[in-house]
N, C-alpha and C positions, 0 to 999 in steps of 0.2 A: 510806918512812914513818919518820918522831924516834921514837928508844926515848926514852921519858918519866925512865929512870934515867941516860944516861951521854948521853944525846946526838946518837947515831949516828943518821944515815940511813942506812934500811936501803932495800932494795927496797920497791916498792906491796905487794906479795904476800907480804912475808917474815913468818911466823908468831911468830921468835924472833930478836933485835937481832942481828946479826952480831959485834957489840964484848963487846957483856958476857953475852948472853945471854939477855937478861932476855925473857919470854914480852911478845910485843906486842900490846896488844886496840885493834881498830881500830876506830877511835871510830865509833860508830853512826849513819850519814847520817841524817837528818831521812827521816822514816819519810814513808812517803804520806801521802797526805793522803784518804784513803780512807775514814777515820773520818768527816773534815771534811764531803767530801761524803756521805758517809752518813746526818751528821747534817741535811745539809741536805736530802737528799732524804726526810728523814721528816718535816723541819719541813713541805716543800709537800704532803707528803700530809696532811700533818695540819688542812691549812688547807682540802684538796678533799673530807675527811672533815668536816671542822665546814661547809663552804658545802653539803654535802648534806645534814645534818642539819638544818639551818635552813633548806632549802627540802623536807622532810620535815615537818619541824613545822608549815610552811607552809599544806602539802596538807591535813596531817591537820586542823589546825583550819578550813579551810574546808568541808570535807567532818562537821564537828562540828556546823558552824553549819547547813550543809543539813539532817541530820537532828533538829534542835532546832528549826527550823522546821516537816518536813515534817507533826509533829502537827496544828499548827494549820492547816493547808489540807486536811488530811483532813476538816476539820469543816464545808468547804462544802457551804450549801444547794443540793441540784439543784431547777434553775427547773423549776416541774410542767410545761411545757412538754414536758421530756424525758422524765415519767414517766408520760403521755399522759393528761390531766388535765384534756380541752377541757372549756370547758362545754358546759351542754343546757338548753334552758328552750324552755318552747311556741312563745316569739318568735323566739329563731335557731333552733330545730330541731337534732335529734340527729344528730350529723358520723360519717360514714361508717366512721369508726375506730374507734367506741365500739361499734360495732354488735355484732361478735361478744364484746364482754365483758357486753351485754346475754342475748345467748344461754347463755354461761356459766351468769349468774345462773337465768333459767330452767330451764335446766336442774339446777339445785338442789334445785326447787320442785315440779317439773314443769309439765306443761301445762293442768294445771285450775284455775288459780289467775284469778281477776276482774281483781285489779290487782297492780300490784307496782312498789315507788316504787325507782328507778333514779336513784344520783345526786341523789337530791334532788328529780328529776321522775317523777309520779304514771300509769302506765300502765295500757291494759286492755288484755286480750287482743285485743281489733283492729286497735288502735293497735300493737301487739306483732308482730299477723302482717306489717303495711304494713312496717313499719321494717325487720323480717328481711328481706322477699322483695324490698324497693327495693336494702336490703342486700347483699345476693347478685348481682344483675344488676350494681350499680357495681363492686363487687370486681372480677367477670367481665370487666367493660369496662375494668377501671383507674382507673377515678372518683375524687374525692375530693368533699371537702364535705358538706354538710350536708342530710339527711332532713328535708321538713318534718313536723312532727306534726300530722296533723290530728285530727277525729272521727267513727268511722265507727262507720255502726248491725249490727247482730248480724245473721247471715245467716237468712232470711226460713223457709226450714226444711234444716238442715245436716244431709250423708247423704253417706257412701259408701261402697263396697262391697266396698274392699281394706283389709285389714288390718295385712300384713305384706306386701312386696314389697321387691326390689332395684334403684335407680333410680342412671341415668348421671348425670352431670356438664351432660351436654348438656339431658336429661331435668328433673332440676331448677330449672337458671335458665331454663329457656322455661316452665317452669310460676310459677319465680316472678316475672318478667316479666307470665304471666298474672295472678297475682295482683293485682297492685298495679295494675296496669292496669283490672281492674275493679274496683277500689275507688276508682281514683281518678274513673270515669265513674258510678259507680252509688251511693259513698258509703256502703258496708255493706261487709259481711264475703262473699264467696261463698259458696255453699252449699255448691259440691264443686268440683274441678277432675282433669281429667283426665291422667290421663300423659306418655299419647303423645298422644291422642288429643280435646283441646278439645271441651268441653261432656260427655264421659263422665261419669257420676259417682263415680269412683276413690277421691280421700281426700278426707275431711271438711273443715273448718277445723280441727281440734283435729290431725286427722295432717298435715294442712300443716304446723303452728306445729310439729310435733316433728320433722318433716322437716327443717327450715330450723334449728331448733336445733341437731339435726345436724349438718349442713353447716358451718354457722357455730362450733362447737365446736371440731371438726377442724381447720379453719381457723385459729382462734387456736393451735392447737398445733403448725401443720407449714410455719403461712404459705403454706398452696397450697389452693386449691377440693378436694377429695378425688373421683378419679374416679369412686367408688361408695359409694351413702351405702343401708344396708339400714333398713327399716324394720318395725317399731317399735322 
């Protein structure tokens, strides 16, 4: 290594000039370059940092846009279709689905009521008991469709001799099978009908119609025929 004052080479290693003395600082190699890359490796993060951010902001405003729309689809109409809404008129007849929100209403009211206007279409209790007890039997079988309405005359003299009893599943729609079965051969109301027991005279017309309201009550509540329906 040149001492910088007189000249001499001295050793690589020698700390102080052989010749004159003089203290040797040995010039400083070019330092790493450790910086260099240092700086470059923040420069590439910095560009994996901004191509994240800008496919952040990306996300976030399409997900801005989703809920700045979702208001307005909230405001769609549901087609009455879905909110069971068929029609009813004397010409196509009351659909099989209406029937127990018919019974509902009745049961509102109770069962001593002459008419009582449903939907827009005008009922009497005869018409009232056909429609529950055809009611009952399709439910029973799985039916769908439509009840015709017809008009049937008031039973000729209505009697019976149970009051309050506990009737099956089974018990019921064969009684209202009976019903409508004779209304639709005879065109009136029956007088009584029996239990178990056909041609007994057990319930009225008036405790049939609350029987069947019953049943059809429940019904709308549990979506099942109820296996025992008490009366009154």
């Amino acid at each position: 290594m040149k001492c910088k004052i007189c000249g001499h080479e001295n050793d690589s290693d020698a700390s102080f000039c052989e010749q004159c003395g003089n203290e040797i600082r040995k010039d400083t190699l070019s330092r790493p370059t450790s910086s260099k890359k240092e700086t470059e490796g923040l420069t590439q993060m910095n560009k994996i940092l901004i191509v994240s951010i800008i496919a952040l902001v990306a996300v976030l405003g399409i997900m801005a846009g989703v809920l700045l729309k979702a208001p307005n689809d909230s405001n769609t109409t549901i087609p009455n279709s879905t909110v069971n809404n068929e029609p009813i008129s004397m010409s196509t007849g009351f659909p099989v689905s209406q029937v127990p929100n018919l019974a509902q209403e009745i049961s509102k009211i109770g069962v001593g009521f002459d008419t009582i206007t449903f939907k827009g279409v005008t009922l009497d209790k005869n018409q009232c008991l056909y429609i529950l007890s055809k009611g009952i039997v399709m439910i029973d079988s799985g039916q769908t469709g439509n009840i015709p309405i017809g008009n049937y005359g008031n039973p000729d003299s209505p009697f019976g001799t149970i009051t309050a009893a506990s009737i099956t599943k089974s018990q019921y729609v064969d009684m209202a099978q009976r019903t409508h079965s004779w209304m639709d051969n005879n065109g009136l109301s029956p007088n009584y009908i029996g239990i178990s027991v056909a041609g007994q005279p057990d319930l009225s017309p008036e405790s049939l119609l609350n029987l069947y309201v019953n049943v059809l009550t429940q019904y709308k509540s549990t979506n099942q025929l109820p296996p025992t329906v008490i009366i009154p």
